[in-house]
C-alpha positions as CSV (number, residue, x, y, z in Angstrom):
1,X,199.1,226.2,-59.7
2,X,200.9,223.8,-57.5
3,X,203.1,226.4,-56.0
4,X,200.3,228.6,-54.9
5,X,198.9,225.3,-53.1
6,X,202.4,224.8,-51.7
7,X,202.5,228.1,-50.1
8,X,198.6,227.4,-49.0
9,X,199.5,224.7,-47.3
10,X,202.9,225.5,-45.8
11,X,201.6,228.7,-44.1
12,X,197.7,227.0,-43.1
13,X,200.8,224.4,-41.3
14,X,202.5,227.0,-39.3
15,X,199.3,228.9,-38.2
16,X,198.2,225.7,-37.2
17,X,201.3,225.0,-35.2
18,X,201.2,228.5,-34.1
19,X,198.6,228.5,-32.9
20,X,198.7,224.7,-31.2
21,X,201.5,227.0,-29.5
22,X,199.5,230.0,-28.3
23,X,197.2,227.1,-26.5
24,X,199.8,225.2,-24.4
25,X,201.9,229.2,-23.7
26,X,198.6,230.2,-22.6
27,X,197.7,227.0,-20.8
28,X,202.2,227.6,-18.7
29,X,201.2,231.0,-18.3
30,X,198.4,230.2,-16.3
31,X,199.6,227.4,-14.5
32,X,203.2,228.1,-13.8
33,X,205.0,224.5,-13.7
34,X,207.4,223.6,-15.6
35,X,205.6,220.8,-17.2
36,X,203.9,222.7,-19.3
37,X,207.1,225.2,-19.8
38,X,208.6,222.2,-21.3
39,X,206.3,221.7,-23.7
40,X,205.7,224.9,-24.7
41,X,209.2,224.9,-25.1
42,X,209.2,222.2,-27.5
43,X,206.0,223.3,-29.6
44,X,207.8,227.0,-29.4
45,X,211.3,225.6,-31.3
46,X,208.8,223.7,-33.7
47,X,207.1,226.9,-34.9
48,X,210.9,229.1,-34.9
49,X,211.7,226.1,-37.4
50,X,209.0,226.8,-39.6
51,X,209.3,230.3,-39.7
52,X,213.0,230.3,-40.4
53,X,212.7,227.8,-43.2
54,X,209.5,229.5,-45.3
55,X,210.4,231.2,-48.4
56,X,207.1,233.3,-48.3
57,X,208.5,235.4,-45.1
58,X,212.0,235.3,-45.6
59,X,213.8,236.6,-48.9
60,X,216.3,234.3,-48.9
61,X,215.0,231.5,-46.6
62,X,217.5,229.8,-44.3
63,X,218.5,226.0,-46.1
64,X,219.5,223.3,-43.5
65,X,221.0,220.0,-44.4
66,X,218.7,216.6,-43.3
67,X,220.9,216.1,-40.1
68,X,220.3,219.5,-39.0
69,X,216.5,219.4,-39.8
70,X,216.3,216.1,-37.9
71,X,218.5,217.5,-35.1
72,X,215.7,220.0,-34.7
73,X,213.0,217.7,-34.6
74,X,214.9,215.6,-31.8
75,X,215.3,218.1,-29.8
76,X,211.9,220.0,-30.0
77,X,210.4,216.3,-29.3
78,X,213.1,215.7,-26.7
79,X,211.5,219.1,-25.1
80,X,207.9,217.6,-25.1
81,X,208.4,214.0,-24.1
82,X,209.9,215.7,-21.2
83,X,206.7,217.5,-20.5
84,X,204.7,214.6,-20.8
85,X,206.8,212.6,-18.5
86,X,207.3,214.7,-15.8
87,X,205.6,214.7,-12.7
């Protein structure tokens, strides 16, 4: 029972980020600056992450140590700080 709720939950996660994706692409595409292609940027390598490390899509998913997973995260927040802060 708990790993059926751990698969719920992990993929109800990346729709959600997907999808939190789809909404700032959509919002670049239609206004062309490269604020918002920063951030989309950032919210795009968060959503690659999590569909590189789920087991449910991949057969053998792809295992990263905690510096690498943190590296990740740095940069994909690097990406959207960016966004925020530029003018």
């Amino acid at each position: 029972m708990v790993a059926v709720f751990d698969v719920i939950i992990r993929l109800v996660l990346v729709v959600a980020t997907s999808s939190l994706f789809g909404i700032v692409f959509l919002a670049y595409w239609r206004l062309k600056n490269s604020k918002m292609l920063l951030i989309a940027i950032g919210f795009g390598s968060f959503v690659a992450y999590a569909l590189f490390t789920l087991p449910e899509i991949l057969s053998q998913p792809i295992v990263f140590d905690e510096n690498f997973h943190l590296f990740l995260h740095i940069i994909a927040l690097t990406f959207i700080l960016a966004g925020i802060l530029k003018d």
